[in-house]
One Martini backbone bead per residue (centre of mass of N, CA, C, O) as a GRO file, in nm:
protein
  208
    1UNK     BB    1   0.093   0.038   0.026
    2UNK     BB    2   0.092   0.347   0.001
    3UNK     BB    3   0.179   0.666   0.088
    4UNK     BB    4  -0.017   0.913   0.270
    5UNK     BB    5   0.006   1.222   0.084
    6UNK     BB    6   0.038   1.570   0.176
    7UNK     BB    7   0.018   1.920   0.116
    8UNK     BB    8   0.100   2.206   0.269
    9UNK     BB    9   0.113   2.497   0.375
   10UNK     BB   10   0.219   2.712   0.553
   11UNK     BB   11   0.109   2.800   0.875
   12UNK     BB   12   0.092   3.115   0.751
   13UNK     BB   13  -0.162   3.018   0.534
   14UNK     BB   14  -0.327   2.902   0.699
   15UNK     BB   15  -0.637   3.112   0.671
   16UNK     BB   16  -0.493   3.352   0.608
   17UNK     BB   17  -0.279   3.325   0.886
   18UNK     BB   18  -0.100   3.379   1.111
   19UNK     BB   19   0.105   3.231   1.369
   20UNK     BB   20   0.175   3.298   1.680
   21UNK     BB   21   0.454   3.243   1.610
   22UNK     BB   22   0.511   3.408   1.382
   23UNK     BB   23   0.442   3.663   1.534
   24UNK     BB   24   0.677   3.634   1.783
   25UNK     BB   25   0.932   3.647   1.553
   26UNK     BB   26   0.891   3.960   1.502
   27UNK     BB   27   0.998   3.975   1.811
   28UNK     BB   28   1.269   3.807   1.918
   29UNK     BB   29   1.310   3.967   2.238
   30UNK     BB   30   1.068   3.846   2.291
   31UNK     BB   31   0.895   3.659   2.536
   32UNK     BB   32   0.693   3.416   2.575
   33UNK     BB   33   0.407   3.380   2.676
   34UNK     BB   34   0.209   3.170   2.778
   35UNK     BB   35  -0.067   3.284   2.590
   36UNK     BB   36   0.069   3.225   2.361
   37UNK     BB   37   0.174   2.932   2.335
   38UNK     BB   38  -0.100   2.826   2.396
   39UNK     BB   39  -0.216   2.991   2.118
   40UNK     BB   40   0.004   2.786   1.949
   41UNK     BB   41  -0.103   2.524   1.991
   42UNK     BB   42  -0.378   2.539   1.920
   43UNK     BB   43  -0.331   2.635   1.610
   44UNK     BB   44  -0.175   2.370   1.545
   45UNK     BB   45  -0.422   2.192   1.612
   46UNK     BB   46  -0.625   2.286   1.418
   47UNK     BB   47  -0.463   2.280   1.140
   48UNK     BB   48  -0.467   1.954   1.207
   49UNK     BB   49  -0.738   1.851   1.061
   50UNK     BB   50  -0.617   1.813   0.776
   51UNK     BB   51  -0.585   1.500   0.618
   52UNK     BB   52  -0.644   1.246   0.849
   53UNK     BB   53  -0.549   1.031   0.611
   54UNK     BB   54  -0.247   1.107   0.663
   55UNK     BB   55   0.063   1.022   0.738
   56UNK     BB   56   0.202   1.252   0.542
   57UNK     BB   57   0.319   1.609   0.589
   58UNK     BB   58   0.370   1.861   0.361
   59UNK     BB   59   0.509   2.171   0.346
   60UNK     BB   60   0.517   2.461   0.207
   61UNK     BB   61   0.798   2.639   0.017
   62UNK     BB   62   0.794   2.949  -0.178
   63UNK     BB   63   1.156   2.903  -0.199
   64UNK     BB   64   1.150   2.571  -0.152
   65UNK     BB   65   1.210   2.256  -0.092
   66UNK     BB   66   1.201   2.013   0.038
   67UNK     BB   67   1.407   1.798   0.285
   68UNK     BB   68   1.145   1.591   0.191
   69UNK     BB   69   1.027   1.260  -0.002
   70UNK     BB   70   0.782   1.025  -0.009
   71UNK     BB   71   0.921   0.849  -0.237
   72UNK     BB   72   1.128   0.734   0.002
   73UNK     BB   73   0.919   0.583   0.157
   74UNK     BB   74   0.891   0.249   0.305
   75UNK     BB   75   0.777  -0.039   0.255
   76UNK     BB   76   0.657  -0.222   0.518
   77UNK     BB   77   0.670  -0.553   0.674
   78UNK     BB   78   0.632  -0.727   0.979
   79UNK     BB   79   0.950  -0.752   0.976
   80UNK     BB   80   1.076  -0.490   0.888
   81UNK     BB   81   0.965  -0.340   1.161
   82UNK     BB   82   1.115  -0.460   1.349
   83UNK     BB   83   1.378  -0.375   1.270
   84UNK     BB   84   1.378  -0.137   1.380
   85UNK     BB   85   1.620   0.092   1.451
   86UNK     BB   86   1.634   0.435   1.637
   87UNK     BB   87   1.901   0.711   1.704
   88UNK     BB   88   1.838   1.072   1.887
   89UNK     BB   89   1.900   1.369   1.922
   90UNK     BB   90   1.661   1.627   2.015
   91UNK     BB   91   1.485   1.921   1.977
   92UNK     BB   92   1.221   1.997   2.189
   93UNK     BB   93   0.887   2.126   2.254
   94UNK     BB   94   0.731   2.258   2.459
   95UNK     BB   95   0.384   2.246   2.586
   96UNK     BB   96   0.398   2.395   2.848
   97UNK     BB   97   0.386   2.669   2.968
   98UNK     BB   98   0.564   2.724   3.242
   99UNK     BB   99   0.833   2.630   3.057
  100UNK     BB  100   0.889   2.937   2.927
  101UNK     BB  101   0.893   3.108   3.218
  102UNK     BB  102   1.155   2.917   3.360
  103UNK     BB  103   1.228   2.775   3.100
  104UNK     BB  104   1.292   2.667   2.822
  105UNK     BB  105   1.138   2.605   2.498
  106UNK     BB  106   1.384   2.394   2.465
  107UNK     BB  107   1.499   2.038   2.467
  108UNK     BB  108   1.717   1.764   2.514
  109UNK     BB  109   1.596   1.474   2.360
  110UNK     BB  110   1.579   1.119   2.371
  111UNK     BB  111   1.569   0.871   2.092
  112UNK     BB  112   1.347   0.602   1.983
  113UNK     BB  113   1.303   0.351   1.701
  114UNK     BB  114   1.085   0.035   1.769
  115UNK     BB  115   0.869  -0.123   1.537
  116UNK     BB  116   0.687   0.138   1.578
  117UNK     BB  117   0.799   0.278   1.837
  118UNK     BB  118   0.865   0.541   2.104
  119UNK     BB  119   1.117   0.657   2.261
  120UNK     BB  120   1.179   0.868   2.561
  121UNK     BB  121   1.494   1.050   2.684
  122UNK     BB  122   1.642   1.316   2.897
  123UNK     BB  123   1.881   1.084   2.887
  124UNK     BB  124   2.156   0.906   2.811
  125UNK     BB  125   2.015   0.599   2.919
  126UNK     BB  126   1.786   0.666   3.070
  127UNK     BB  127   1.498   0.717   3.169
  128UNK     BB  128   1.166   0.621   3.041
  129UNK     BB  129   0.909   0.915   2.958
  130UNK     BB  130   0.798   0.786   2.705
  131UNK     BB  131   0.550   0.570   2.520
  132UNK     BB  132   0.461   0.518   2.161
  133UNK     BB  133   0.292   0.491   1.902
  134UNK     BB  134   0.224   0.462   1.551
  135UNK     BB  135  -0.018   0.415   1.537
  136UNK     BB  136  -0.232   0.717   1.441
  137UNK     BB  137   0.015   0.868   1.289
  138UNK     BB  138   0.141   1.186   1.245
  139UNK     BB  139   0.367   1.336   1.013
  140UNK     BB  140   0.497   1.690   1.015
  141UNK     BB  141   0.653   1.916   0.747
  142UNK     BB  142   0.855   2.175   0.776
  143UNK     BB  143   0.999   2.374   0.686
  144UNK     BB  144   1.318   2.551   0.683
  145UNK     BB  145   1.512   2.705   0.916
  146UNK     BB  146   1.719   3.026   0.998
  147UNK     BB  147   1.957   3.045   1.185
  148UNK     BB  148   2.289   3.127   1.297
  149UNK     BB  149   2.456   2.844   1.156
  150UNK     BB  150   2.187   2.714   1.039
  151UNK     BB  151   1.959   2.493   0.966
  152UNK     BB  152   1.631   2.396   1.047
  153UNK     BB  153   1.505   2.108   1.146
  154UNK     BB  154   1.082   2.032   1.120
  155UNK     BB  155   0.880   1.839   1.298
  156UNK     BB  156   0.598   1.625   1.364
  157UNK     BB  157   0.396   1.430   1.617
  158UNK     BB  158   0.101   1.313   1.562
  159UNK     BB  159  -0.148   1.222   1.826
  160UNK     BB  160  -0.429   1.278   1.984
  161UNK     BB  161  -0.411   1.567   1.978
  162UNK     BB  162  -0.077   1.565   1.998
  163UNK     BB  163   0.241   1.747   1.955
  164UNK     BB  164   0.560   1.706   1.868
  165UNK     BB  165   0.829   1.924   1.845
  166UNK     BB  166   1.086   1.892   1.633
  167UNK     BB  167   1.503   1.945   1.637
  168UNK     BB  168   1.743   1.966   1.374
  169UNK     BB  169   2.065   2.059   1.221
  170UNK     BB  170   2.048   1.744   1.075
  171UNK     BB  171   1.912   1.626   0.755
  172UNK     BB  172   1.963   1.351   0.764
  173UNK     BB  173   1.826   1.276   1.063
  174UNK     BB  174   1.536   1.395   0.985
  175UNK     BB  175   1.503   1.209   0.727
  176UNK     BB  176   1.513   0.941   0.842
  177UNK     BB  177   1.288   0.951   1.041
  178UNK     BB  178   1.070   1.060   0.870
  179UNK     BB  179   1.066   0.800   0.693
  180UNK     BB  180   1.029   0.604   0.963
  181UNK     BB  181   0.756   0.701   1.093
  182UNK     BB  182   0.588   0.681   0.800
  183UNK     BB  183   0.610   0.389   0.753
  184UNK     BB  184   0.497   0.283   1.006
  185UNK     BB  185   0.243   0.434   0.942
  186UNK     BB  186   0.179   0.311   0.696
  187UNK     BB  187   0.131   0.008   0.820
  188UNK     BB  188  -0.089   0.082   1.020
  189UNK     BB  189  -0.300   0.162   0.842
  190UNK     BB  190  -0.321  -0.051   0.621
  191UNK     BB  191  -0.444  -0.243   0.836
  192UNK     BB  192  -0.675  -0.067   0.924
  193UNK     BB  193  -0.798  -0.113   0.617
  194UNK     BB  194  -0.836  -0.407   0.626
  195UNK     BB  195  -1.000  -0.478   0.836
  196UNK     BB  196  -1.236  -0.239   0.727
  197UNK     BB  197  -1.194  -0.434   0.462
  198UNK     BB  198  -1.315  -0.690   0.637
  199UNK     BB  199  -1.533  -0.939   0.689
  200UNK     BB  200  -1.774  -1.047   0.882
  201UNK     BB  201  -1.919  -1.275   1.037
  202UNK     BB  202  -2.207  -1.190   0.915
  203UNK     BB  203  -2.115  -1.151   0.623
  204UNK     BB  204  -2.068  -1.459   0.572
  205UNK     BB  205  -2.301  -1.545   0.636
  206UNK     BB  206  -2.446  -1.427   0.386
  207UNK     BB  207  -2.253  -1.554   0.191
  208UNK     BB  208  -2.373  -1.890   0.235
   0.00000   0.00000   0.00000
């Protein structure tokens, strides 16, 4: 089953308007109050309600191309999912209101994903702080945007109405992810898809 993915414009055109982190951005040495972040992050979950049933929503930018490519996303099955093993230290981007104004806005947080599930954890080696399977996840790729020292690469992995918003400034490993998480949600969806097209026990019943 091929990879369902759509295009959608950068998140400053959907609906016509700026993202609250967008309008942040102009004002760079202001920091932002919870008040902010909380409507930025309102903002991504609204967002993201269109193509629910894509598993990669590649966002697109209006002077580059993305710097990644659905036609890439490899095609797993039961055997090919379980071999899945990547690790990887990304900035991760708080969620909650209060660490924006107590603590940074962005941490080094160590990821792994084995199988189709992701674990997170606050330091290399440390206790597992968070793990969650990709059943049900979109992932969606932001433009580059340009830092003080090169590009960074930001996508989401989103389910369950939360997004986690990762960053990092290597092109390579942030494609290799993006490939890796889009893989396994395309390998769970197309299941899912066979399931609620395999007929039911009454259905069989009913051809017999």
């Amino acid at each position: 089953m091929g990879v369902c993915c759509s295009k959608r414009a950068p998140r400053s055109q959907l609906n016509g308007a700026e993202s609250p982190a967008e309008q942040a951005d102009q004002q760079p040495e202001v920091k932002q109050s919870s008040e902010a972040l909380t409507a930025q992050l309102s903002w991504i979950a609204a967002s993201s309600t269109a193509a629910t049933d894509d598993v990669l929503v590649i966002e697109d930018s209006e002077d580059k191309e993305s710097w990644v490519s659905a036609a890439d996303v490899p095609q797993l099955d039961e055997d090919s999912l379980k071999e899945q093993s990547l690790q990887a230290c990304f900035s991760k981007q708080h969620t909650s209101a209060w660490r924006s104004i107590f603590a940074r806005e962005w941490s080094d947080r160590f990821y792994e994903l084995h199988g189709g599930v992701v674990h997170r954890r606050r330091a290399l080696n440390g206790d597992v702080i968070d793990t969650f399977s990709l059943d049900g996840a979109r992932i969606c790729v932001e433009a580059s945007t340009p830092s003080e020292s090169s590009q960074a690469y930001i996508f989401r992995i989103e389910k369950d109405g939360k997004a986690q918003r990762l960053s990092t400034q290597d092109r390579e490993i942030a494609s290799k992810w993006v490939l890796a998480l889009s893989a396994a949600s395309s390998y769970f969806h197309g299941k899912a898809a066979e399931a609620a097209e395999a007929p039911t026990s009454e259905d069989a019943k009913k051809m017999q």
